[in-house]
N, C-alpha and C positions, 0 to 999 in steps of 0.2 A: 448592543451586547448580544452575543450566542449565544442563548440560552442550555443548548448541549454540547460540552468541550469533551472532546476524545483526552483519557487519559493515560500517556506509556507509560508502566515500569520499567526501568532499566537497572542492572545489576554497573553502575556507575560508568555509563556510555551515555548517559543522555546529552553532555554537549555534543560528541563528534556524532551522536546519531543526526541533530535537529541540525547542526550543519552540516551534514550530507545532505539531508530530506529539504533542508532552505536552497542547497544548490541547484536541484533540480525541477523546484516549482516554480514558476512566475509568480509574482503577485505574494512574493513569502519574505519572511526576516523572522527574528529572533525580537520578540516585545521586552520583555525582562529576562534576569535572571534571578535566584531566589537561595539564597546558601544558609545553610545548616546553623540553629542558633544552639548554646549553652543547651538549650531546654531538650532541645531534638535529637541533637547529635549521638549521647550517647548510645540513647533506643536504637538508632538506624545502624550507630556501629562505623561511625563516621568520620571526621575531623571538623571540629564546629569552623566552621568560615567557606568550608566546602561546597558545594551548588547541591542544592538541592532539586529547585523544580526551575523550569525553563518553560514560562507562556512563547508560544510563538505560533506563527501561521503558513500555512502553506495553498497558496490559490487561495488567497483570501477568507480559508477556513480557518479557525483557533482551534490549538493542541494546547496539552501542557506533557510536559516528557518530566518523568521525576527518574532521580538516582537511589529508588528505595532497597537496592541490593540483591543476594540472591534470594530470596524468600519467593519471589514468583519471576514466573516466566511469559515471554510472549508465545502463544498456540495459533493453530491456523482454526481454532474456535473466534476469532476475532480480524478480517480483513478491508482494507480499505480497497476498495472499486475506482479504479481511475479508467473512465467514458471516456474513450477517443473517437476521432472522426476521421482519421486515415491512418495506414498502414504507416507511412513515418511516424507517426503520432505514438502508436503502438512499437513501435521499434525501438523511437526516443525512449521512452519510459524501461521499455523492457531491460534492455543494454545499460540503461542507467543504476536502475535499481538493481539490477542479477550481478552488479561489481560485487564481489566478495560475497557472496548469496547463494543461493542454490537453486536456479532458475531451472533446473531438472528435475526435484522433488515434487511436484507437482504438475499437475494438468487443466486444461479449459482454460489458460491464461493467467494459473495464478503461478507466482513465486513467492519463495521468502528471500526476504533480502539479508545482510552478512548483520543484524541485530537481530535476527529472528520474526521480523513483523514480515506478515501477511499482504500481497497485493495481487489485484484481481484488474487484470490488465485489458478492458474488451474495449470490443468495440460501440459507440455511443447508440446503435441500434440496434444492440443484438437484442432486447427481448422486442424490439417488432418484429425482428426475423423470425422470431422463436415463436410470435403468435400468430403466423401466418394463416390465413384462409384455409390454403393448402398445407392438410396436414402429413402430405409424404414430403412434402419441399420442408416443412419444418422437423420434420423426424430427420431425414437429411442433416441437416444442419446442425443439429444435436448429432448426429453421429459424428460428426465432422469435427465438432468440438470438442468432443471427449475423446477422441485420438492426436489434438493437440495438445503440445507444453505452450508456446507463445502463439496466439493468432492470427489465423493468415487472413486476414479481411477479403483478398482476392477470393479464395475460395468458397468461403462463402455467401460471397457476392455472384458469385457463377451459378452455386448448388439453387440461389433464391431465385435467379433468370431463369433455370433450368439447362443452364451448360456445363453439367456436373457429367456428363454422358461421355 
């Protein structure tokens, strides 16, 4: 058992969110589904029989996505970090998530995707890069990053050799 499950609100997107998000990770499904009883329904503003919450995983991590309505929203106060290890890697995700999203709002590799959740798209070593011995090679590389939207692994693999010249 996970001891800390990530919790989405959804303003009643939570199945098509989690089947979007189950399409694009390995290692993911949908565990239950969980629909609105007599007792809860009304409060939420609902239809009792309706889906409520959805446990499910994605890479073998547990979520639970609820449809608690518009009372809150998702912010970029709250994103998930997906470490990759090469530039297709970073591409797959990127492309995947920014369908209906807005993969331009943002920089250093984050987007929102078209639910409004937060993703931070790098690569699986950037804070070694970023603690590098040499701290002009890592000042570099911070500059490099905060003039991108999606990350270009090549370049900063060049700025780290020192063929950023």
């Amino acid at each position: 058992m996970q001891k800390i499950v990530p919790f989405l609100w959804f303003n009643g997107q939570a199945e098509e969110a989690v089947r979007f998000y189950t399409s694009i990770f390995q290692n993911s499904g949908i565990k239950d589904e969980i629909n609105y009883f007599e007792e809860n329904a009304e409060i939420a503003r609902t239809p009792a029989g309706s889906v409520m919450s959805i446990p499910f995983q994605l890479n073998g991590q547990d979520f639970i996505a609820l449809n608690g309505g518009p009372e809150f929203k998702l912010t970029e106060a709250i994103s998930f970090i997906i470490q990759c290890e090469s530039q297709t890697e970073i591409d797959f995700y990127w492309e995947k998530l920014s369908v209906g999203g807005d993969p331009n709002a943002q920089q250093c590799g984050w987007l929102k995707d078209k639910f409004g959740l937060s993703w931070q798209i790098i690569p699986a070593n950037l804070n070694q890069m970023l603690q590098s011995e040499d701290a002009v090679i890592a000042g570099k590389i911070m500059g490099s990053i905060l003039k991108m939207k999606k990350i270009n692994l090549n370049e900063l693999e060049n700025i780290q050799k020192g063929k950023d010249e």
